[in-house]
C-alpha positions in Angstrom: -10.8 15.7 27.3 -11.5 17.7 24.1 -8.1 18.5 23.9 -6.8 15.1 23.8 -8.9 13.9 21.1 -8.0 16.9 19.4 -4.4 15.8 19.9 -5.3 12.2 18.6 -7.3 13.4 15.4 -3.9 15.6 14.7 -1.5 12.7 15.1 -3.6 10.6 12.7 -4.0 12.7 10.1 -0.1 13.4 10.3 0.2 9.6 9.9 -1.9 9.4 6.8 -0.7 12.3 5.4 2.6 10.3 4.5 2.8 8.8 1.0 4.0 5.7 2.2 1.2 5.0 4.1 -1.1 6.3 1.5 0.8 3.9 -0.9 0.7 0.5 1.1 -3.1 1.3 1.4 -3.5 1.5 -2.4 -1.2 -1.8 -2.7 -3.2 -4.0 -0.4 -6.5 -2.8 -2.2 -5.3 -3.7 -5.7 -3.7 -7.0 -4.4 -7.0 -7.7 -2.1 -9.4 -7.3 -5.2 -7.2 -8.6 -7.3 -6.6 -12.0 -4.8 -10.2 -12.4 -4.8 -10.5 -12.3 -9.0 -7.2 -14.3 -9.8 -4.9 -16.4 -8.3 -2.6 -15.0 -5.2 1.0 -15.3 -7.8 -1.4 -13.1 -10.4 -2.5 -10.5 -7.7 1.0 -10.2 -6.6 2.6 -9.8 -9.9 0.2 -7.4 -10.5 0.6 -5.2 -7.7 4.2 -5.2 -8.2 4.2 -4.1 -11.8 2.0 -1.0 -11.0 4.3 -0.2 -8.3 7.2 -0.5 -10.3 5.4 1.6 -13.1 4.7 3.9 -11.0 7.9 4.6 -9.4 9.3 5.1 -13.1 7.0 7.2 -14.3 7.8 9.2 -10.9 12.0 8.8 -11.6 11.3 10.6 -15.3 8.9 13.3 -13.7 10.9 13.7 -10.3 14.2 12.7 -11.4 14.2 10.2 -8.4 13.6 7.3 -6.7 11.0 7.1 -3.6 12.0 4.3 -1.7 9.7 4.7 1.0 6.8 5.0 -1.6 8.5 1.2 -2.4 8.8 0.1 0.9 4.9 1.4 1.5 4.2 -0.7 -1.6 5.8 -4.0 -0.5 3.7 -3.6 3.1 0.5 -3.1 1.7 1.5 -6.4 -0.7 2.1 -8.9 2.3 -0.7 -7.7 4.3 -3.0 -8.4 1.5 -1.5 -11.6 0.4 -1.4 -12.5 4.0 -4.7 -11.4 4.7 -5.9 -13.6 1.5 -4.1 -16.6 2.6 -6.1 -16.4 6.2 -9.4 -16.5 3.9 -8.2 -19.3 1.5 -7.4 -21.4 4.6 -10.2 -21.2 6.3 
C-alpha cells in the first residue's frame, strides 16, 4: 500500500514539474483575479499580454520559442474565463 502511494506522490510531482503545467496554473490565477477586478475581455487581454511578454523576453534570453509554455498559457486562460463565466451566470 505504501508503495503505491509512493508511486502516485512520484507521478504527480512529475506532472507538476512540467512548465506547461506550471504556466497554465499561473495563467488561470492572473486571469481569475483579474476576472474578478475587471471585466472578462480586460482579464483576458491581460493574461495574454504577460504571456506574450513573457515568451519574448524568453526568445531574447533562450534564443527560442516555448510553445508548450504557450499552449499551457492558453489552457489556464479558458479555464479561468470559463470558470468566471459559471460565476457570472449564476
Amino acid at each position: 500500500m505504501n508503495k503505491r502511494l509512493y508511486e502516485i506522490g512520484q507521478r504527480i510531482q512529475r506532472i507538476f514539474t512540467h512548465e506547461y503545467v506550471i504556466h497554465g496554473l499561473y495563467a488561470f490565477l492572473i486571469t481569475a483575479v483579474a476576472g474578478v477586478l475587471l471585466p472578462l475581455w480586460a482579464a483576458a487581454l491581460l493574461t495574454v499580454v504577460i504571456s506574450i511578454g513573457k515568451e519574448i523576453l524568453d526568445h531574447i534570453a533562450y534564443e527560442g520559442w516555448s510553445w508548450p509554455d504557450l499552449a499551457g498559457d492558453a489552457v489556464g486562460l479558458l479555464l479561468a474565463l470559463g470558470v468566471l463565466l459559471l460565476i457570472r451566470m449564476s
